[in-house]
matplotlib code that plots the C-alpha trace (Angstrom):
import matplotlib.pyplot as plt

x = [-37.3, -34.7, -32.0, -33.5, -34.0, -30.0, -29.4, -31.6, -30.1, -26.7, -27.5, -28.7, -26.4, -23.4, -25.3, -25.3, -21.9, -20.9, -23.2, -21.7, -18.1, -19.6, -20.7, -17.6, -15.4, -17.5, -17.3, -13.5, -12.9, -15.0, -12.6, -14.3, -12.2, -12.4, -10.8, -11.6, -9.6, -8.6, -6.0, -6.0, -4.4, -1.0, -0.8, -1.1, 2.5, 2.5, 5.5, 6.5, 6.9, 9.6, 8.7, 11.1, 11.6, 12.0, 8.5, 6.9, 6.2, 6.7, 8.7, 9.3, 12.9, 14.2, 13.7, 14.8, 17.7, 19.6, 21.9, 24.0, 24.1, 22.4, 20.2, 21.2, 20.0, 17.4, 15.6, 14.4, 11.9, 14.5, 18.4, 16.9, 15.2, 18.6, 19.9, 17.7, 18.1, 22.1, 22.0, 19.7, 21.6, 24.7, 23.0, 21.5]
y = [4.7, 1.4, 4.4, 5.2, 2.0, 0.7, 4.0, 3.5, -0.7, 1.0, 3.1, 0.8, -1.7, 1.2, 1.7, -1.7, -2.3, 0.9, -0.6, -3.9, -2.4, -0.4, -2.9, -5.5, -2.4, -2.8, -6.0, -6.5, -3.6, -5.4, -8.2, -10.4, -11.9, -11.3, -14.8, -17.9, -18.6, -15.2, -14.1, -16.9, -19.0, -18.1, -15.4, -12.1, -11.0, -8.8, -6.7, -6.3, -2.7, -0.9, 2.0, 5.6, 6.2, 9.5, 10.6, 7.1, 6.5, 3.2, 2.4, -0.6, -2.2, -2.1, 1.5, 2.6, 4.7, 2.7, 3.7, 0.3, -3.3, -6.4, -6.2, -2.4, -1.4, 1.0, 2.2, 5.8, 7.2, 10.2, 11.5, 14.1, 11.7, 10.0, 13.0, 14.3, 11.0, 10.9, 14.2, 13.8, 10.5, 12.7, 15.1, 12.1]
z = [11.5, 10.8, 12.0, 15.5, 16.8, 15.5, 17.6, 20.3, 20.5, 20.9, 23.1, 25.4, 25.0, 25.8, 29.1, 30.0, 29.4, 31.7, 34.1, 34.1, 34.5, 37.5, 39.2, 38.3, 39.5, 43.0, 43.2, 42.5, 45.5, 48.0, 47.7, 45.1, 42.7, 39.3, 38.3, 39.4, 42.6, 42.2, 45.0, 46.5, 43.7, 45.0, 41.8, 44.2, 44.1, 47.6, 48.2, 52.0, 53.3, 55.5, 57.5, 57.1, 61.0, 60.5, 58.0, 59.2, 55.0, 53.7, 51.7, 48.9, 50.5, 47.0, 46.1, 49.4, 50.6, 53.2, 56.0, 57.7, 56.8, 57.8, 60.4, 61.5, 58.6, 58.4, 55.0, 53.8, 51.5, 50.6, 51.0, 53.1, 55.5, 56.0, 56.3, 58.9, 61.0, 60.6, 62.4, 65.0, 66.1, 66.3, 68.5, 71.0]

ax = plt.figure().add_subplot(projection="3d")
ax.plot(x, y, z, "-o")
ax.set_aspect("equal")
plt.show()
């Protein structure tokens, strides 16, 4: 008897913990922080995108594949991409 109500006192305390990650997990996507201050603490560490003109995916500057310097310069997801665009400028 002792046995089935330690099992049945796990049990429900494994259900509320899924519940309480469930609902913690909805919470944190609709935007509420998890932290006090959360995001806007200044500890969000955002990464600014570049667009490949060619498949229009972005793209983390860093990991890019470039093609010209400074402000000419224009970033890709892939070789091919860079590729692709060298040859249709030749063509225009």
């Amino acid at each position: 008897m002792l046995i089935r109500w330690l099992l049945i006192l796990l049990l429900f305390g494994l259900l509320f913990r899924a519940i309480g990650r469930l609902v913690r997990g909805f919470l944190e996507g609709a935007g509420y922080a998890r932290v006090p201050g959360g995001a806007r603490n200044g500890t969000d560490k955002t990464v600014p995108l570049v667009r490949d003109p060619v498949c229009g995916t972005f793209v983390v500057p860093t990991r890019a594949v470039t093609l010209g310097t400074g402000a000419a310069r224009q970033f890709f997801c892939s070789e091919r991409c860079r590729d692709r665009y060298v040859s249709e400028a030749r063509r225009a």
